[in-house]
N, C-alpha and C positions, 0 to 999 in steps of 0.2 A: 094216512098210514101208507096208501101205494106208492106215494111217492119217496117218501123214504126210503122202502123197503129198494122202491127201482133205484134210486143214485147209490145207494148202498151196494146192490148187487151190480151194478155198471162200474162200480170203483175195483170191486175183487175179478169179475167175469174175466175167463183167457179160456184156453184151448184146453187149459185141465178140467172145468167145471163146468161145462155148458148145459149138467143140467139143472144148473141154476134157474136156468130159463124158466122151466118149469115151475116154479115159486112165482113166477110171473103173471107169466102169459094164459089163458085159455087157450085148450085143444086146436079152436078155431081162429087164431090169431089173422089179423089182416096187420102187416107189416108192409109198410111203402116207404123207399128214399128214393131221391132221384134217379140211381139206375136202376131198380129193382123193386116190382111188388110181388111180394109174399105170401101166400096161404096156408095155415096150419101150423103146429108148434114142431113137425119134425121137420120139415121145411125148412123153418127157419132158425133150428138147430144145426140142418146142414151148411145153411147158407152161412152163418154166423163160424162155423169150423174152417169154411174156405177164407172167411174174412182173418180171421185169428192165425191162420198158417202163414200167411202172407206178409202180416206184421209184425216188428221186431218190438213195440211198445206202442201202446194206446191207453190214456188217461181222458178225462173228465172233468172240468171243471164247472160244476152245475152254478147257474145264476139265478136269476129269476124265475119263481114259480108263481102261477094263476092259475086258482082250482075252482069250479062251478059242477058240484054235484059229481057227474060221472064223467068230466070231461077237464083235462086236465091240459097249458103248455108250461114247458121248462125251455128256457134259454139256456147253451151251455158255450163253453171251447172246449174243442176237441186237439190233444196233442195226441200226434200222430208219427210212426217212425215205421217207413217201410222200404227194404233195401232198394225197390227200383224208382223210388219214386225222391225225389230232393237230394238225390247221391247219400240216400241213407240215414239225414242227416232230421232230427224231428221239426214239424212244423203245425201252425195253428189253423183249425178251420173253423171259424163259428157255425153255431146252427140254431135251431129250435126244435122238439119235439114236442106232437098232441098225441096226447095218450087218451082214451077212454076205456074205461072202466063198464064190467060185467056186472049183475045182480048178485055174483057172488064174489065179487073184489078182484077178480084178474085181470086184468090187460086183454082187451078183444081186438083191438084197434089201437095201431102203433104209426106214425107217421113224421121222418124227420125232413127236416127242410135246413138244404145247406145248397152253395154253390160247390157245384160239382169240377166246374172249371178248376175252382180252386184247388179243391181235395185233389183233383186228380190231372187234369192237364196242366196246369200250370207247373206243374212236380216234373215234368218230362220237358229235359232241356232245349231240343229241336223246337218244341210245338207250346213250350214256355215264349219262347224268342218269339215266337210266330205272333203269339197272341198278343205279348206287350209289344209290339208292331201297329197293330191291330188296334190297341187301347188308344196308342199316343195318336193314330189318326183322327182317331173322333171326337 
């Protein structure tokens, strides 16, 4: 059922609803991706308002799920469209998130794994250049 309800709410979630979160996560949420770990659910209501301001469109495409009790991942691609980042233009990052699950069904413990290079340097075209530089030597 959490999972549902999460790719459900990750399909509608923007900058107008974010207290959807809330249906989610517990008070005490631990939220970590690679540039950021998170404590608490207004935390990561603020952090999630800075991320949403920033982007012009962000979608989901949830793949595979593995569920064990209170411990959950989802495989997904992430489409992504942010004015300083690809010249605006949307692009795909895949990832993975572990979710686990409370005593009382909410999200305690959020955790996505993506390359970050990609979501985000490789999007800035000076330091794009650099890195496939960088790829083709080795």
């Amino acid at each position: 059922m959490i999972i549902e309800d999460f790719t459900q709410i990750y399909q509608r979630l923007n900058k107008d609803n974010l207290e959807l979160l809330t249906d989610l996560y517990s008070a005490d949420i631990t939220f970590i991706d690679p540039l950021h770990t998170i404590e608490g659910i207004d935390n990561l209501t603020v952090y999630f308002a800075g991320l949403y301001d920033n982007v012009s469109s962000i979608s989901f495409d949830f793949e595979e799920v593995t569920s064990d009790k209170n411990s959950h991942f989802i495989t997904w691609d992430m489409t992504l469209a942010h004015s300083k980042m690809n010249g605006g233009k949307p692009y795909i990052v895949p990832g993975m998130t572990h979710l686990k699950t409370n005593e009382e069904g909410q999200i305690s413990y959020h955790r996505d794994y993506y390359d970050a290079g990609q979501m985000l340097y490789e999007q800035i075209p000076l330091i794009r250049n650099i890195i496939r530089l960088i790829k083709r030597r080795l």
